[in-house]
C-alpha positions in Angstrom: 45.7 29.7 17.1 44.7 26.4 17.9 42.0 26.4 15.1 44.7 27.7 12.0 46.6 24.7 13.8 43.8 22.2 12.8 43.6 23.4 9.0 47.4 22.6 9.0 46.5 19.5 10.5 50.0 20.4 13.0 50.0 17.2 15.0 50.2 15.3 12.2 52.9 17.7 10.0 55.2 17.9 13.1 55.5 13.7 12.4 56.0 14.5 8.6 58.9 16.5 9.0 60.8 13.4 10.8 60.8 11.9 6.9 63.0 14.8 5.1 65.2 14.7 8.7 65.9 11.2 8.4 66.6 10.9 4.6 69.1 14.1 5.2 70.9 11.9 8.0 70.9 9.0 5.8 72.3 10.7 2.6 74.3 12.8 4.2 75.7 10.5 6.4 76.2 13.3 9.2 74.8 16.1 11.2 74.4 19.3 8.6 75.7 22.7 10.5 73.6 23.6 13.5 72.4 26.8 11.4 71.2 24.3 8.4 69.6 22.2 10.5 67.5 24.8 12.3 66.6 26.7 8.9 65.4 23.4 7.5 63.4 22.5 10.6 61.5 25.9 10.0 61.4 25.3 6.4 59.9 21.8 6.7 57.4 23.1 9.2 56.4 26.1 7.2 56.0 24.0 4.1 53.9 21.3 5.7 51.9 23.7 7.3 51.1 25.8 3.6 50.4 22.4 1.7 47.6 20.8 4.5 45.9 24.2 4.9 45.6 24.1 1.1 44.4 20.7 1.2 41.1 22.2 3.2 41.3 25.3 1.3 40.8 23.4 -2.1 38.2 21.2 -0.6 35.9 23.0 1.4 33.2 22.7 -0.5 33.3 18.9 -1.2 33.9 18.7 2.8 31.2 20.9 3.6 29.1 18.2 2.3 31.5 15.2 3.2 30.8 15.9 7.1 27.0 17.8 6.8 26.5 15.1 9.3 29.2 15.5 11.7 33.1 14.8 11.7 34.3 11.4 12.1 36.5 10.3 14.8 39.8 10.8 13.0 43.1 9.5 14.2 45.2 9.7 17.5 47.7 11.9 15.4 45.4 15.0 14.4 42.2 14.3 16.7 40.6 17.2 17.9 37.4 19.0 17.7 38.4 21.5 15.4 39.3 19.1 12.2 38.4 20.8 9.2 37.4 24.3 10.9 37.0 25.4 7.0 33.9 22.6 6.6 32.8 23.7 10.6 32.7 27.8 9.8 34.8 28.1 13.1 37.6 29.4 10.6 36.6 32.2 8.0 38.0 31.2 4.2 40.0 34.3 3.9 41.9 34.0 7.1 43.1 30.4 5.9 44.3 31.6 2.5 46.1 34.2 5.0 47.2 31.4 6.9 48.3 29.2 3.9 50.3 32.3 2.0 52.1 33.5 5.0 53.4 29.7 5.5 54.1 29.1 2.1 55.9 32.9 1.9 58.4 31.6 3.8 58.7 28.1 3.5 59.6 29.5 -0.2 62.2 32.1 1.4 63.8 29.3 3.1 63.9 27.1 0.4 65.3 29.5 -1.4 67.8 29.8 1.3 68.7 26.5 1.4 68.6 25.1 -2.1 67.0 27.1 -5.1 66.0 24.3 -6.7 63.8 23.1 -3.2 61.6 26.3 -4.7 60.4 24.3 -7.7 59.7 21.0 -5.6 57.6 23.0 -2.9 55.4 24.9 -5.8 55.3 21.5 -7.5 54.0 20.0 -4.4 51.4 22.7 -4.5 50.4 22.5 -7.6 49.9 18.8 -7.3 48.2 19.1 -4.0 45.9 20.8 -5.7 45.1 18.7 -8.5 44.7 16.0 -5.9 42.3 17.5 -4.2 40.6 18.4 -7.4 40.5 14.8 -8.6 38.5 13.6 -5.6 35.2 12.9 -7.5 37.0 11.7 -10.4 39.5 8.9 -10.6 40.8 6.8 -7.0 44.1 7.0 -8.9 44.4 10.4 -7.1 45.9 8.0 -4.3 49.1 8.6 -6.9 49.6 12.1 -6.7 48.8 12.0 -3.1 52.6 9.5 -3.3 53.9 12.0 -5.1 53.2 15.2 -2.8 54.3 13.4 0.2 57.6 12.4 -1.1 58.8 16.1 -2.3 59.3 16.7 1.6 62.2 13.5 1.6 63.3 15.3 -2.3 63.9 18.4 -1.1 65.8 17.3 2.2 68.2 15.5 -0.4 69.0 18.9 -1.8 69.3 20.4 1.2 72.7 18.7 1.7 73.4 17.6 -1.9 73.1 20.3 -5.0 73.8 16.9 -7.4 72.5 13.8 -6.4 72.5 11.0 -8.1 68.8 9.8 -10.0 68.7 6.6 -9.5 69.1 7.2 -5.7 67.1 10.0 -6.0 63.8 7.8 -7.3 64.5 4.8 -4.9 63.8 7.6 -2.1 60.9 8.7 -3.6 59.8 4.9 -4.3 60.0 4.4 -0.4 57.6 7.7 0.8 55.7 7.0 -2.1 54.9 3.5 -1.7 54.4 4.1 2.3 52.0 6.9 1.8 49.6 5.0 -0.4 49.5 2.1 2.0 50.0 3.4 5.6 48.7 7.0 5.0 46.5 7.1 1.7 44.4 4.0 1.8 43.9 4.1 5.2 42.5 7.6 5.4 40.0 7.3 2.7 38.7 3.9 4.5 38.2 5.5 7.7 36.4 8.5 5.9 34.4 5.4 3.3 30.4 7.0 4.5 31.5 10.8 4.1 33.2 10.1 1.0 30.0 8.0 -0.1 27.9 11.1 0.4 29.7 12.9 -2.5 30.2 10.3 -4.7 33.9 10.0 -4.1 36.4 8.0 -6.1 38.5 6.4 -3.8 40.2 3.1 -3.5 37.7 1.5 -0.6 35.1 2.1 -2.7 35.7 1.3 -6.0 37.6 -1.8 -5.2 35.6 -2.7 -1.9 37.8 -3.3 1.4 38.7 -6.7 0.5 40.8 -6.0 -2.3 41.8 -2.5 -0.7 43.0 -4.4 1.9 45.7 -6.8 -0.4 46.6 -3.4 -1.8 47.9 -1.9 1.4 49.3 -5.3 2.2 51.1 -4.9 -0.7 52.4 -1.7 -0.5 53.4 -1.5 2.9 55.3 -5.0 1.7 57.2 -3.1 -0.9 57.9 -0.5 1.3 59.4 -2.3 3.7 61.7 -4.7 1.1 62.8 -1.0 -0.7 63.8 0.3 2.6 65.8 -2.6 3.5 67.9 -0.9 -0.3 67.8 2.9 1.7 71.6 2.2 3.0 72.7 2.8 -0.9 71.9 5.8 -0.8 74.3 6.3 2.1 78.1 7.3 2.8 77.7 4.8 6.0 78.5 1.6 6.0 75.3 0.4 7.3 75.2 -3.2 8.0 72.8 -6.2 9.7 72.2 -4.1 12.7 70.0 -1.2 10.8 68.4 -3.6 8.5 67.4 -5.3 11.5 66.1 -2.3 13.3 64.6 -0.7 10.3 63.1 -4.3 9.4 61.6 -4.4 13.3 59.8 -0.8 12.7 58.3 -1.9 9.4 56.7 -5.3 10.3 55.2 -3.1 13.8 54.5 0.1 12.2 53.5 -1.0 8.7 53.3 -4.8 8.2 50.9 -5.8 11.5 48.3 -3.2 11.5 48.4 -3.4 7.4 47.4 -7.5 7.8 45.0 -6.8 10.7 43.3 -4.2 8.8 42.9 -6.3 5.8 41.2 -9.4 7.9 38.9 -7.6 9.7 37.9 -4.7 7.3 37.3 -2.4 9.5 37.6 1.7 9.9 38.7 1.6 13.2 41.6 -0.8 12.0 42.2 1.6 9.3 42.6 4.5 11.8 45.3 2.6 13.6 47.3 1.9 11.1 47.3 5.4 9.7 48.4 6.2 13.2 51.0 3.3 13.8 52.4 4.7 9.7 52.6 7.7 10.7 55.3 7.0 13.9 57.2 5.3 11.0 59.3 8.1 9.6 60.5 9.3 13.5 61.3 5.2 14.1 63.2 5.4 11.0 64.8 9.3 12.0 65.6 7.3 15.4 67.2 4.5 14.0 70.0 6.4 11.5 70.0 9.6 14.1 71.9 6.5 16.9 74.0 5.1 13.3 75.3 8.7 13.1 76.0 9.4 16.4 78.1 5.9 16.6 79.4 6.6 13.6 81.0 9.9 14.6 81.9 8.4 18.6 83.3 5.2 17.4 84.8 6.0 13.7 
């Protein structure tokens, strides 16, 4: 198993699913039923697991010749031997489309379950996981359909326990994971992977723009990030004051803010790998921070 594991990339989507768990907590403002909250768990996982298998699935090609001279180091969050077992031949092709369709049968089935209109935001996901991949030798504005898949997780969570949210609440979610992804996640992962991407000609941010003005860019979006989260308690039924602005402000400027700076002074990879591991702990800091809110809320209100 461990090898279907690494397609998934498992390590790393168990740490996604802390985004759509905290932006339930926060809209909802409460703990969903027991039963929701376990079929969404599932849900989540199955979904991640679907949408990073088909990530490698898409790609093998382009990775087979990506890593022809080895795999790189990776990150702390999905290290292991077995990263892209597609690109190593230590997975067959047809057992990951397996994989990938069993996972996606029933993240669909429980998305179905919870919301049917979670259904159309897991096969858009797909659908534009797809065309990122797709886009790799093309155009480094991939980086914003790579925003876009990572924030239909967060979506669909908001329809989990709301069938009619509000838009404009809806896109200053998807602002925040969007915004977060192309600097802590995006950028970062494509720096660390600048000589393998080189080797196919790859359009990514790094290299067209060079890691000095890559760098300002992360700077800037982890920035944004951090000012639209500090707008997240809108979205709300808590009165959250000073307190969680201050804890949520204290996560962004270690998780996001720091590494983002020291990665754009000294330009280097293994900088880039930090941060994409210190962004990655964001979502469960945030999950952390409204999971004790709720809790107080419910003891003390």
């Amino acid at each position: 198993m461990k090898k279907f594991f690494a397609l998934s990339r498992t390590s790393h989507g168990i740490l996604d699913i802390a985004n759509p768990g905290f932006i339930a907590l926060l809209w909802l403002g409460a703990f969903p039923s027991w039963q929701i909250i376990l079929i969404s768990i599932f849900t989540a996982f199955a979904g991640y697991t679907a949408i990073y298998a088909l990530n490698d699935l898409v790609g093998i090609i382009v990775d087979k010749e990506k890593f022809s001279g080895g795999i790189n180091a990776g990150y702390s969050v999905e290290a292991s031997d077995m990263r892209y077992p597609l690109a190593q031949n230590i997975l067959s092709y047809s057992s990951g489309w397996l994989w990938f369709a069993g996972w996606f049968a029933v993240a669909l089935v429980g998305a179905y379950y919870l919301n049917p209109a979670i259904v159309f935001i897991l096969i858009a996901a797909a659908i534009l996981e797809v065309i990122y991949c797709l886009l790799l030798k093309v155009t480094y504005l991939r980086t914003l359909v790579s925003g876009l898949v990572k924030s239909s997780g967060p979506i669909a969570a908001i329809f989990v326990v709301d069938s009619a949210p509000a838009p404009a609440l809806v896109l200053l979610i998807l602002a925040w994971v969007f915004f977060w992804e192309i600097g802590g996640q995006n950028i970062p992962a494509d720096w660390n992977d600048t000589v393998e991407d080189k080797r196919v000609n790859a359009k990514t941010i790094p290299i067209h723009f060079g890691t000095q003005k890559a760098g300002l860019m992360v700077v800037a979006t982890l920035g944004i990030t951090v000012v639209v989260s500090m707008f997240l308690p809108n979205a709300s039924p808590l009165t959250l004051g000073w307190p969680y602005l201050l804890a949520s402000s204290i996560a962004g400027f270690f998780l996001l803010l720091k590494p983002g700076y020291q990665l754009s002074q000294s330009h280097e990879g293994r900088n880039a790998a930090a941060l994409f591991d210190k962004a990655s702990y964001y979502p469960l800091a945030q999950l952390t921070i409204i999971t004790v809110f709720v809790l107080a809320s419910q003891f003390l209100g």
